[in-house]
Biopython code that builds the backbone (N, CA, C, O; Angstrom):
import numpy as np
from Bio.PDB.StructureBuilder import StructureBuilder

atoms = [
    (1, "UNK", "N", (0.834, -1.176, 0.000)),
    (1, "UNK", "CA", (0.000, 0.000, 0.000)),
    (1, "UNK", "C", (0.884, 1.246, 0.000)),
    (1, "UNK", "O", (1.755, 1.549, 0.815)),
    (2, "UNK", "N", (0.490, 1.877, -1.046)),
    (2, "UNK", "CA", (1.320, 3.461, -0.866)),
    (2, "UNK", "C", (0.732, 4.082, -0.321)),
    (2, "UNK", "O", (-0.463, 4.088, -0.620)),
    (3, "UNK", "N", (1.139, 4.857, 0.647)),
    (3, "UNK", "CA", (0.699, 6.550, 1.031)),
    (3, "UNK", "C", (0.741, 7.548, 0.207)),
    (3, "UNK", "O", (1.769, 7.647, -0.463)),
    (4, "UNK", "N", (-0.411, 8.628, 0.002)),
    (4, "UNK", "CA", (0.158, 9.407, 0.010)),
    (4, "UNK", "C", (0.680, 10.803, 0.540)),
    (4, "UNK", "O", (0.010, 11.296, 1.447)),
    (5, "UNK", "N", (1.714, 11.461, 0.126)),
    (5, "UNK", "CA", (2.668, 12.602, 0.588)),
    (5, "UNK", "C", (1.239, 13.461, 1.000)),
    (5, "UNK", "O", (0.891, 13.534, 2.178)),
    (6, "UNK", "N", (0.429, 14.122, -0.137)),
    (6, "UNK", "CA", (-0.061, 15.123, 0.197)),
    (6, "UNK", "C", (-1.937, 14.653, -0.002)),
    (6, "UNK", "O", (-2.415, 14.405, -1.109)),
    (7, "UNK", "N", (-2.624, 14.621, 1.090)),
    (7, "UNK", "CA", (-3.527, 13.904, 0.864)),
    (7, "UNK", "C", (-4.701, 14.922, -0.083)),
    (7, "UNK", "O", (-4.620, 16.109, -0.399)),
    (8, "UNK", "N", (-5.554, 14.110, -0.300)),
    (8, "UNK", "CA", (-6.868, 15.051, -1.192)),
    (8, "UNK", "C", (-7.685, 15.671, -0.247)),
    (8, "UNK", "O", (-7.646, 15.469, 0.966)),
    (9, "UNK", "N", (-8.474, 16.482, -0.880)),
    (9, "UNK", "CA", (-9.338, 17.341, 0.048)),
    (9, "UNK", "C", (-10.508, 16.271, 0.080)),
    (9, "UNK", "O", (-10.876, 15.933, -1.045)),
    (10, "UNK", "N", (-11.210, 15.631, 1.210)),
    (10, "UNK", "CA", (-12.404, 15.319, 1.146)),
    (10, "UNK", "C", (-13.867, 15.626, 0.690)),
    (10, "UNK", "O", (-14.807, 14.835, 0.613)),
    (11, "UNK", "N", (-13.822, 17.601, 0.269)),
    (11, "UNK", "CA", (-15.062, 18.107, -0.343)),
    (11, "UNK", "C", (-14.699, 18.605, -1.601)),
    (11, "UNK", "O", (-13.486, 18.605, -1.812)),
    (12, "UNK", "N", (-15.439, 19.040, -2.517)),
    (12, "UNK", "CA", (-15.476, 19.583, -3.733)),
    (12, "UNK", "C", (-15.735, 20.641, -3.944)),
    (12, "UNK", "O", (-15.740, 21.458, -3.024)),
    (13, "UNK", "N", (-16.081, 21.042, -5.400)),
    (13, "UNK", "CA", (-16.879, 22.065, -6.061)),
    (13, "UNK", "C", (-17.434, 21.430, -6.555)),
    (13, "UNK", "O", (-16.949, 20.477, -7.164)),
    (14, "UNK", "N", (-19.104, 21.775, -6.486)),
    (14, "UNK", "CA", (-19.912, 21.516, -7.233)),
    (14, "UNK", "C", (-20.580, 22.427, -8.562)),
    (14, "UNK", "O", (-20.413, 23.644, -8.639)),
    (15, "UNK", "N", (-21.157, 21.839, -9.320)),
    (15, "UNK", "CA", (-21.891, 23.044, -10.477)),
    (15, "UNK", "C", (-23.171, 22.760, -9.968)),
    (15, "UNK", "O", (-23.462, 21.573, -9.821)),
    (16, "UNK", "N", (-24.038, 23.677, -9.655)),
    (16, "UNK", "CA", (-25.402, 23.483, -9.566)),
    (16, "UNK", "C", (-26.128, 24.219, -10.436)),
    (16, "UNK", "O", (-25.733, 25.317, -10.829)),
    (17, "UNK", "N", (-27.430, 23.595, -10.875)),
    (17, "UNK", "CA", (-28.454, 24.182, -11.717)),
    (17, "UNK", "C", (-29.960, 24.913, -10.663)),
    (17, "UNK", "O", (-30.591, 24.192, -9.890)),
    (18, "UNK", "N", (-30.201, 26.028, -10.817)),
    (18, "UNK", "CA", (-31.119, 26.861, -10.072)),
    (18, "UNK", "C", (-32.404, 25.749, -10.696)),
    (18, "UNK", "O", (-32.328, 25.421, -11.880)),
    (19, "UNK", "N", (-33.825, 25.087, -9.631)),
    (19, "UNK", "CA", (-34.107, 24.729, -10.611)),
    (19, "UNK", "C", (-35.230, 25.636, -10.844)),
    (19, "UNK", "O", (-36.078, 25.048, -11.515)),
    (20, "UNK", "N", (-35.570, 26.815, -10.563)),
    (20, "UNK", "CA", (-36.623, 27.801, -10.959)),
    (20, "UNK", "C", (-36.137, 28.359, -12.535)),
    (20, "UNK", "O", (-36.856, 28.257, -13.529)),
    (21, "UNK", "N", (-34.690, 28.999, -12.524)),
    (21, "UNK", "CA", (-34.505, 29.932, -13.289)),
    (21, "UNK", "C", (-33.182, 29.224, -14.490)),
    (21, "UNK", "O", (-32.626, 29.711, -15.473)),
    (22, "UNK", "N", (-33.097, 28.117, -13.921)),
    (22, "UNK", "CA", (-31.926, 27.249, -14.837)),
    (22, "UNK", "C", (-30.508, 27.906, -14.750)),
    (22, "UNK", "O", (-29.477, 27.389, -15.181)),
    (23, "UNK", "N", (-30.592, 28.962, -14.210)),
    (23, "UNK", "CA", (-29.433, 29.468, -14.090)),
    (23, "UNK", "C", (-27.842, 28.318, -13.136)),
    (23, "UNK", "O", (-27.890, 27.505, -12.213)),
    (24, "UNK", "N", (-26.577, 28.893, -14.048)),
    (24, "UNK", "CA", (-25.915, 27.451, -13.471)),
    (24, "UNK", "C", (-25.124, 28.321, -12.448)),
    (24, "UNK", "O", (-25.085, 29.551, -12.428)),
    (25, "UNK", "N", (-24.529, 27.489, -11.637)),
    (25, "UNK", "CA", (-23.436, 28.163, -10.658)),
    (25, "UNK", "C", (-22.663, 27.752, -9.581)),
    (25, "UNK", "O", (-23.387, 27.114, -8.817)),
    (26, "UNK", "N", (-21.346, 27.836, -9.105)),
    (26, "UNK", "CA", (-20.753, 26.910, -8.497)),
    (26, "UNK", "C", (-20.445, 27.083, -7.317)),
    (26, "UNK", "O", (-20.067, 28.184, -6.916)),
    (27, "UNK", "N", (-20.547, 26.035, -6.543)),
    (27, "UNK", "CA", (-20.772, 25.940, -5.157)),
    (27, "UNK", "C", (-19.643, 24.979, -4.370)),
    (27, "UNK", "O", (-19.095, 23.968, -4.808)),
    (28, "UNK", "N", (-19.489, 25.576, -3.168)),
    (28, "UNK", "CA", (-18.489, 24.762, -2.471)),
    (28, "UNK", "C", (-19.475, 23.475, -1.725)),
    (28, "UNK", "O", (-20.565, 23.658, -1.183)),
    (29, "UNK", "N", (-18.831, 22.293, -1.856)),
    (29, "UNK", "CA", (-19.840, 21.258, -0.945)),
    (29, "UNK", "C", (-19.987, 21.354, 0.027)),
    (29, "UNK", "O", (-20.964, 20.672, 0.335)),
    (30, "UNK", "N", (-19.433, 22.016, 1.141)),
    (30, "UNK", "CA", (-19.384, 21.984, 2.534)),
    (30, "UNK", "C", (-19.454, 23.336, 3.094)),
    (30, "UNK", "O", (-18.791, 23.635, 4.087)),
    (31, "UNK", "N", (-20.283, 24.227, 2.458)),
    (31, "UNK", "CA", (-20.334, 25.833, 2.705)),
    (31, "UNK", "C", (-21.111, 25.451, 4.300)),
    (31, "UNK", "O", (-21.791, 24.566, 4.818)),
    (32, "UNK", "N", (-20.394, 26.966, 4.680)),
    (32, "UNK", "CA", (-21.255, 27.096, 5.946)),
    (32, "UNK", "C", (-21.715, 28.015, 5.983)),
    (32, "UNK", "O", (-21.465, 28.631, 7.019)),
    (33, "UNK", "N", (-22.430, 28.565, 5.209)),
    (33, "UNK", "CA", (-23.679, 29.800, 5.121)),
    (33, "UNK", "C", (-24.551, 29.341, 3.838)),
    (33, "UNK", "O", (-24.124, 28.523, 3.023)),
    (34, "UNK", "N", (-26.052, 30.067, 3.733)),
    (34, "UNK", "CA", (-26.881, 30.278, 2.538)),
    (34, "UNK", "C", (-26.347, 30.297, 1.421)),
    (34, "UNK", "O", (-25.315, 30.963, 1.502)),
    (35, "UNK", "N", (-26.507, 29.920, 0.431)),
    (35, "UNK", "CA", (-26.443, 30.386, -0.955)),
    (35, "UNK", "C", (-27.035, 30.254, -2.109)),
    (35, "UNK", "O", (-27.148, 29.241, -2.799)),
    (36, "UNK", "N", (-27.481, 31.527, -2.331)),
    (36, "UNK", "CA", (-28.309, 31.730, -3.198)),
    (36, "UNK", "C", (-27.942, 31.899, -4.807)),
    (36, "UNK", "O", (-26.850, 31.860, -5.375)),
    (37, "UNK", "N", (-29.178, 32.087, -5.278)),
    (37, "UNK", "CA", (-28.995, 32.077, -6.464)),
    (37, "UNK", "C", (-28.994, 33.663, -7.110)),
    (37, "UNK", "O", (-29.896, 34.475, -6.909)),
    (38, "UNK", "N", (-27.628, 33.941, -8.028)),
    (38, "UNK", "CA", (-27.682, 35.175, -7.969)),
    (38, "UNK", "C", (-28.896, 35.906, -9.097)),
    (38, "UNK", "O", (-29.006, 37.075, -8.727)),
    (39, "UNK", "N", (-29.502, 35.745, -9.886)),
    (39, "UNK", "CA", (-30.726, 35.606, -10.744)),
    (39, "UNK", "C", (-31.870, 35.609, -10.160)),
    (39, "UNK", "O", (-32.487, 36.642, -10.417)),
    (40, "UNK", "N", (-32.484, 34.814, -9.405)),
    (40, "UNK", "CA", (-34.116, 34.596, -9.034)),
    (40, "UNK", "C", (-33.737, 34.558, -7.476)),
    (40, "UNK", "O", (-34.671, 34.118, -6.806)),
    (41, "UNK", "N", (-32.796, 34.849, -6.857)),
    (41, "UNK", "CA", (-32.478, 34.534, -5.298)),
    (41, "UNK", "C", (-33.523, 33.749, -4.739)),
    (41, "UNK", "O", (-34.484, 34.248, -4.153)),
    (42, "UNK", "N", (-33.322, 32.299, -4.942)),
    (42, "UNK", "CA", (-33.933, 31.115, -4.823)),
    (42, "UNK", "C", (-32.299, 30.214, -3.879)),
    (42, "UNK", "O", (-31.122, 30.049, -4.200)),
    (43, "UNK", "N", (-33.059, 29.891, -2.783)),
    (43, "UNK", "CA", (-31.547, 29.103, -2.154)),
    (43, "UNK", "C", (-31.702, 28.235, -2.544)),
    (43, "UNK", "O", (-32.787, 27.658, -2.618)),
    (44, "UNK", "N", (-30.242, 27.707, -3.073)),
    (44, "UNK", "CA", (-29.453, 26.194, -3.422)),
    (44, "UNK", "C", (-28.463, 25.728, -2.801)),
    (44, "UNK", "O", (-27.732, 24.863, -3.285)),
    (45, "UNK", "N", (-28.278, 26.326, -1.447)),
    (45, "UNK", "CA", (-27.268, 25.205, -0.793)),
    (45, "UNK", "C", (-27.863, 25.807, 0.585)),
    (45, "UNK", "O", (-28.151, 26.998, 0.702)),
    (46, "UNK", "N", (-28.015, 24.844, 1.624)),
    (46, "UNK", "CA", (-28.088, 25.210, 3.032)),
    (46, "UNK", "C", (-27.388, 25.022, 3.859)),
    (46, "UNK", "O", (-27.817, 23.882, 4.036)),
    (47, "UNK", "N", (-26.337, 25.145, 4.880)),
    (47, "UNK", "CA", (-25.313, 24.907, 6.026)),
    (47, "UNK", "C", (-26.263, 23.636, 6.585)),
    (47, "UNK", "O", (-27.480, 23.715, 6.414)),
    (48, "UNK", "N", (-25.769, 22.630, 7.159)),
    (48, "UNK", "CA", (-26.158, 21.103, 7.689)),
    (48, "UNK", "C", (-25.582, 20.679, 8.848)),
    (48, "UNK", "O", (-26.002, 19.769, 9.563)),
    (49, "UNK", "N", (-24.333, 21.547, 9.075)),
    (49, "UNK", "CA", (-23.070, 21.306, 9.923)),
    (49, "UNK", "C", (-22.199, 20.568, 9.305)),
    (49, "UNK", "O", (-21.076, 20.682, 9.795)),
    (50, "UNK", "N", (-22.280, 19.749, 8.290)),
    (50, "UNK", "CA", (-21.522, 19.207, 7.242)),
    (50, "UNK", "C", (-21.399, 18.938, 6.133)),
    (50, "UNK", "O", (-20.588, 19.759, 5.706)),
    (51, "UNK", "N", (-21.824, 17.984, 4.976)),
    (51, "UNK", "CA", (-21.992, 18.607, 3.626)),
    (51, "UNK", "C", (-23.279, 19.383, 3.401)),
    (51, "UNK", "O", (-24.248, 18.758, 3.832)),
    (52, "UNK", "N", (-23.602, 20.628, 2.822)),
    (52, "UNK", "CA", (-24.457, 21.568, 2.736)),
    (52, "UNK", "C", (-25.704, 20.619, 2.193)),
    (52, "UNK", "O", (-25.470, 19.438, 1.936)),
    (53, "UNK", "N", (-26.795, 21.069, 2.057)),
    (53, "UNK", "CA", (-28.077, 20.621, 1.835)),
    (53, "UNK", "C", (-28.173, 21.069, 0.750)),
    (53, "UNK", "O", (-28.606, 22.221, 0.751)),
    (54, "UNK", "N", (-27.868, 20.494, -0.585)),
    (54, "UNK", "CA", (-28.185, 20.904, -2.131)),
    (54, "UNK", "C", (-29.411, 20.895, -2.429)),
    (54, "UNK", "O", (-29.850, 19.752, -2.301)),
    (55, "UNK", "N", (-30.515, 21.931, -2.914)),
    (55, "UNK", "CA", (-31.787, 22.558, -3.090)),
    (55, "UNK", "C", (-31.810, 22.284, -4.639)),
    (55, "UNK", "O", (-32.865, 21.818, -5.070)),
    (56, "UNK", "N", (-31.034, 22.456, -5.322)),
    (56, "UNK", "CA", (-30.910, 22.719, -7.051)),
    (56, "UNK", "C", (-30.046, 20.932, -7.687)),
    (56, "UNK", "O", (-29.477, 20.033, -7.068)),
    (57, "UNK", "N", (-30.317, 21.110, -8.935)),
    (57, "UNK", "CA", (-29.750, 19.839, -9.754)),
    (57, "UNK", "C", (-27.901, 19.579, -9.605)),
    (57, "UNK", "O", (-27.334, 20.568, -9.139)),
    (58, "UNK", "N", (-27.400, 18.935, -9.790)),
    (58, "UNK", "CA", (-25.992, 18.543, -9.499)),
    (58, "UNK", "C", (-25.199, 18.656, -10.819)),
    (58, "UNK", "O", (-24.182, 17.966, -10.749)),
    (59, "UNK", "N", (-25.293, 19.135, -11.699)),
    (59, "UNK", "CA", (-24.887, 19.016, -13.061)),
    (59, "UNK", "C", (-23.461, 18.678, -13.580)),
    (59, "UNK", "O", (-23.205, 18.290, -14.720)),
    (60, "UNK", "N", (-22.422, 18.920, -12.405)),
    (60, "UNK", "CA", (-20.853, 18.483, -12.396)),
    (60, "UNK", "C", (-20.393, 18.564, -10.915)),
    (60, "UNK", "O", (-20.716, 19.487, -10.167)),
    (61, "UNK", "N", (-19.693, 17.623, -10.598)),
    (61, "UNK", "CA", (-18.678, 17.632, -9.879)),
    (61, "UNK", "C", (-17.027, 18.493, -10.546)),
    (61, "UNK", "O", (-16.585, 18.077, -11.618)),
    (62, "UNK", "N", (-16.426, 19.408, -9.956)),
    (62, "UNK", "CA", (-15.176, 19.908, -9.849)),
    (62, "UNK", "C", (-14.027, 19.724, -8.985)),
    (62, "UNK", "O", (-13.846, 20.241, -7.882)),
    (63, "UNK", "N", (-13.003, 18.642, -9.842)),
    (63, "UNK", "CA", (-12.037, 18.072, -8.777)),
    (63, "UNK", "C", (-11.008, 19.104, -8.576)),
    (63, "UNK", "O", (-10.096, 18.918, -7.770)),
]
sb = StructureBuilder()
sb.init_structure("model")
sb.init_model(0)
sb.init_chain("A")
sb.init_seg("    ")
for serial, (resi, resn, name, xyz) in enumerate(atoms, 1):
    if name == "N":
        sb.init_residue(resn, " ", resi, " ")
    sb.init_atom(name, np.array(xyz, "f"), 0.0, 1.0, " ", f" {name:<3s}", serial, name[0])
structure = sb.get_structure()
């Protein structure tokens, strides 16, 4: 088994899709505040205490 040197981050970036206004936009997975949508200010991510509560479609993961 190798180690490795510098490990990965456990959360992402996500792309999310607004689903009122289709508008796209990218989000940290593990935010700890609201975030809205800047178009129809419709929330798509909620604080959980750990990965955020995604409101909108998932359209990409960003490694």
């Amino acid at each position: 088994m190798i180690k490795e040197l510098i490990p990965r981050p456990k959360s992402v970036f996500l792309k999310i899709k607004c689903l009122k206004c289709s508008n796209e936009q990218t989000v940290f997975q593990r935010g700890s505040s609201i975030i809205r949508c800047t178009i129809c200010d419709e929330v798509l991510v909620e604080p959980s205490g750990g990965k955020g509560k995604i409101k909108g479609e998932i359209i990409q993961t960003l490694e």
